[in-house]
N, C-alpha and C positions, 0 to 999 in steps of 0.2 A: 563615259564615252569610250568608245572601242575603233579601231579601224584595223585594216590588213591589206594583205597581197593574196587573191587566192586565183587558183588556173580553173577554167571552166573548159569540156569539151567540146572544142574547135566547131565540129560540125555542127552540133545543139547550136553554138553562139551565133557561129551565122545562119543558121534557119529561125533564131526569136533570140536576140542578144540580153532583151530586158528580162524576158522570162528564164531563161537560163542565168542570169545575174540574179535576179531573183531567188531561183533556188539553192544555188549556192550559198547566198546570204545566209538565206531560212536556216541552213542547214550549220553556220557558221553560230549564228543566232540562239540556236539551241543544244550547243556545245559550251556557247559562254554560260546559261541558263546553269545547266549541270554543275559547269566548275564554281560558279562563285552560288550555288545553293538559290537560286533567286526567287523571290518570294509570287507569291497570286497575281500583286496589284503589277509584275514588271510589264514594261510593254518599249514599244517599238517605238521612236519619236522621228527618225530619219534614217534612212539609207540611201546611199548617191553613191554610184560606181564610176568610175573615167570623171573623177574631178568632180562632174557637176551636172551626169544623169541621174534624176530623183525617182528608186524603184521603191518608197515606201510603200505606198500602197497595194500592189504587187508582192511585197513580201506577205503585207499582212494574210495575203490571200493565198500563200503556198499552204501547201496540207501534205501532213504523214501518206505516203501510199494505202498504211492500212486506215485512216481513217474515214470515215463515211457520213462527212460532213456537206 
């Protein structure tokens, strides 16, 4: 289990606050991935930003810009 503190930008947040939470996340997500080596089976069980918005699903669903998924 992981958590943090991270700044998202202002204008993104208030034009889609879940999706721009979202991305950040993803982006947080796959920084932890790197550092601790993380195997095939890792995966994502919750993400809740402000206490106790649940953007899991929504992260599952962010994507790399270059991918073409």
């Amino acid at each position: 289990m992981q958590s943090g503190s991270f700044p998202v930008v202002n204008s993104e947040f208030k034009k889609d606050p879940d999706w721009t939470a979202a991305i950040t996340a993803y982006e947080w997500v796959q920084q932890i991935k790197i550092k601790f080596a993380a195997s095939k089976d890792f995966q994502i069980n919750q993400v809740i930003y402000n206490e106790d918005i649940d953007i899991t699903e929504l992260v599952k669903k962010v994507r790399p810009k270059n991918c073409k998924k």
